[in-house]
C-alpha positions, 0 to 999 in steps of 0.5 A, a space after each residue: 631013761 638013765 637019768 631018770 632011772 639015776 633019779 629014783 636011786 638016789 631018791 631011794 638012798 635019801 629016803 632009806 638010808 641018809 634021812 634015818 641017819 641024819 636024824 640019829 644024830 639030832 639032839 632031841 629036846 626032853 619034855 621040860 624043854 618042850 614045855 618050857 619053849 611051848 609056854 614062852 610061845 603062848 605067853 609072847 603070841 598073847 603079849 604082842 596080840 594085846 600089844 596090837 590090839 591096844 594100838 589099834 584101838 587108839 589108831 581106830 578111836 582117833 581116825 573116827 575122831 578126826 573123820 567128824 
C-alpha cells in the first residue's frame, strides 16, 4: 500500500509541478516559423506522392506488359 501511495505522489509532483515547468523553459516557435515548417511539409508530402505514383504507374504498366 506505501508503494502505491509513493506512486500517486509522484505522479502528483510530475503532473503539477515538473511538466509546468519544463514547458516554461521551451523555445516556443513564432507564427512564420510555424508557417513556414507547415508548407515545406505539404510541398515534400506532395513531391514524394507524385514521386511514388510515377513510379508505380511505370512499375504497373510493365508488369501488365509482361503478363501478355
Amino acid at each position: 500500500m506505501k508503494g502505491l501511495k509513493n506512486f500517486f505522489s509522484s505522479a502528483k509532483q510530475f503532473l503539477a509541478v515538473d511538466i509546468p515547468a519544463e514547458l516554461k523553459k521551451v523555445s516556443w516557435p513564432n507564427k512564420d516559423a510555424v508557417y513556414s515548417s507547415t508548407k515545406a511539409v505539404i510541398v515534400s508530402t506532395v513531391v514524394l506522392s507524385l514521386y511514388i505514383s510515377f513510379f508505380d504507374a511505370i512499375f504497373k504498366y510493365l508488369l501488365e506488359f509482361t503478363a501478355k
